[in-house]
C-alpha positions as CSV (number, residue, x, y, z in Angstrom):
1,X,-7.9,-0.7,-14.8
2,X,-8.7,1.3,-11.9
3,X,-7.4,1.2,-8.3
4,X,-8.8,3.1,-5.4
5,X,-7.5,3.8,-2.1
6,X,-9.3,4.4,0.7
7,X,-8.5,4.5,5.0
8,X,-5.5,7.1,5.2
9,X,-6.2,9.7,8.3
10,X,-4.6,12.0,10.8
11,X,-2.8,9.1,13.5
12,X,-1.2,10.1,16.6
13,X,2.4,8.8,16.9
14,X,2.1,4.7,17.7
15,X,-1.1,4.7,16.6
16,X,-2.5,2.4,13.1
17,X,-4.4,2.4,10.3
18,X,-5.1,0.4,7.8
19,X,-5.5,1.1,4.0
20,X,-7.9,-0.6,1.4
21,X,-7.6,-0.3,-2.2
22,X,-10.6,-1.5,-4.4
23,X,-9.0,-3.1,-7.9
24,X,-11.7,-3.1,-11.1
25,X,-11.3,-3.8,-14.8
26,X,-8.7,-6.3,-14.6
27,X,-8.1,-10.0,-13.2
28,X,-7.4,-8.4,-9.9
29,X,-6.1,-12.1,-9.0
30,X,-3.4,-12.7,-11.5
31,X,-1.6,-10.0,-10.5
32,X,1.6,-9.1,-7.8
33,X,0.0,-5.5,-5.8
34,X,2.2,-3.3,-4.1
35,X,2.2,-0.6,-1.9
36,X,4.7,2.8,-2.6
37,X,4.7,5.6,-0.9
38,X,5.5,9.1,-1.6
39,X,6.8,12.0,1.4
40,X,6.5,15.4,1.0
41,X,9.2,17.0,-1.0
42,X,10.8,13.3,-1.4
43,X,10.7,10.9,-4.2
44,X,8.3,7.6,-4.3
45,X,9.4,4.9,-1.8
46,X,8.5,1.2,-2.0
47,X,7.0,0.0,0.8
48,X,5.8,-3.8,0.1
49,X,4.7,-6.4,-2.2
50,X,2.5,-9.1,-1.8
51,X,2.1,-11.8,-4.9
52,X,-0.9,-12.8,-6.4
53,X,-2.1,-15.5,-4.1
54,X,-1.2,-13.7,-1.0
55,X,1.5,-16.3,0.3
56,X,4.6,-14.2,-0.2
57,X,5.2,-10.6,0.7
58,X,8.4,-8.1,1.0
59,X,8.7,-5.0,2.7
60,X,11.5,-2.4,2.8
61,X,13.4,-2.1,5.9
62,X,11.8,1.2,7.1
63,X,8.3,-0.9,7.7
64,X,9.3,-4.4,8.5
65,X,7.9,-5.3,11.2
66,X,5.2,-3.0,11.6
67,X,3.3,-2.9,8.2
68,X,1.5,-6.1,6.9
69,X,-0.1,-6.5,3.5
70,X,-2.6,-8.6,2.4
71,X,-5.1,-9.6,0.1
72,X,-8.7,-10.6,-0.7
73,X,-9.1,-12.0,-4.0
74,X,-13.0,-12.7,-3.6
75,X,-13.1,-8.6,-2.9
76,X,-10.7,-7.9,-5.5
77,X,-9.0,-5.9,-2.2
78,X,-5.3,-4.8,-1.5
79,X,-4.9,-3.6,2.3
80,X,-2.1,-2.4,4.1
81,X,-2.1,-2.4,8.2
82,X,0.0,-0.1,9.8
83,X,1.2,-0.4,13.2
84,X,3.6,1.7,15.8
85,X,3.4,4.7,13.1
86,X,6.3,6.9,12.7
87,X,6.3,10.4,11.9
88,X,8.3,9.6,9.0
89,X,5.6,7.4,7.5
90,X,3.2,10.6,6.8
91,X,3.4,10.1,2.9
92,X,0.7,9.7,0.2
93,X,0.4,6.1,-0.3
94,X,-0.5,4.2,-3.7
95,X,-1.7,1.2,-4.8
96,X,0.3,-0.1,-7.8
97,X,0.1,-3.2,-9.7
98,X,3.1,-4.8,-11.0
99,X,3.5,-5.4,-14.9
100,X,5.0,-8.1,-16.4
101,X,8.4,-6.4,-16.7
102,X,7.9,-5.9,-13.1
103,X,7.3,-2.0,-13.3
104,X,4.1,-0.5,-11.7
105,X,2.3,-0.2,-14.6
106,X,-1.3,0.8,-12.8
107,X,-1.8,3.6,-9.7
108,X,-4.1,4.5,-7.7
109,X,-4.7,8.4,-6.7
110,X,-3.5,7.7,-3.5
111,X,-4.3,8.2,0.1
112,X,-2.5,10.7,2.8
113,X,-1.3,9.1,6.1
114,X,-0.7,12.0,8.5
115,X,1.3,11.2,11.6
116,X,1.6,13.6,13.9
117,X,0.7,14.4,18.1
């Protein structure tokens, strides 16, 4: 299994990005993807889930609204779009699959998101 993130980048305040992350080595379409996201000095947060087709996602509160995932099955491709960033969502952000016990059971090495004027 490997997952690889890509797209994270200095942002102004408002501004957006949008993250990629390349799945390999496993049925990339059977699987629920996620996104979690990790501050400095602070603990991994959640951010969203999307399931395997790509017709239900979740978000936590802190992003609803303003970050969309999706999914390309054919390009075996996670994305997140980030919109009206906040300085508060300058984190390192993973890919994770979930397992079957709905853990993450698969990470990326992450990618920084820097927010800041």
């Amino acid at each position: 299994v490997q997952l690889v993130e890509s797209g994270g980048g200095l942002v102004q305040p408002g501004g957006s990005l949008r993250l990629s992350c390349a799945a390999s080595g496993f049925t990339f379409s059977s699987y629920y993807m996620s996104w979690v996201r990790q501050a400095p000095g602070k603990g991994l947060e959640w951010v969203s889930d999307i399931n395997s087709g790509g017709g239900s996602t979740n978000y936590a509160d802190s992003v609803k609204g303003r970050f969309t995932i999706s999914r390309d099955n054919a390009k075996n491709t996670l994305y997140l779009k980030m919109n009206s960033l906040k300085p508060e969502d300058a984190a390192l952000y993973y890919c994770a699959r979930r397992g079957s016990r709905w853990d993450f059971d698969s990470w990326g090495q992450g990618t920084q998101v820097t927010v800041s004027s």
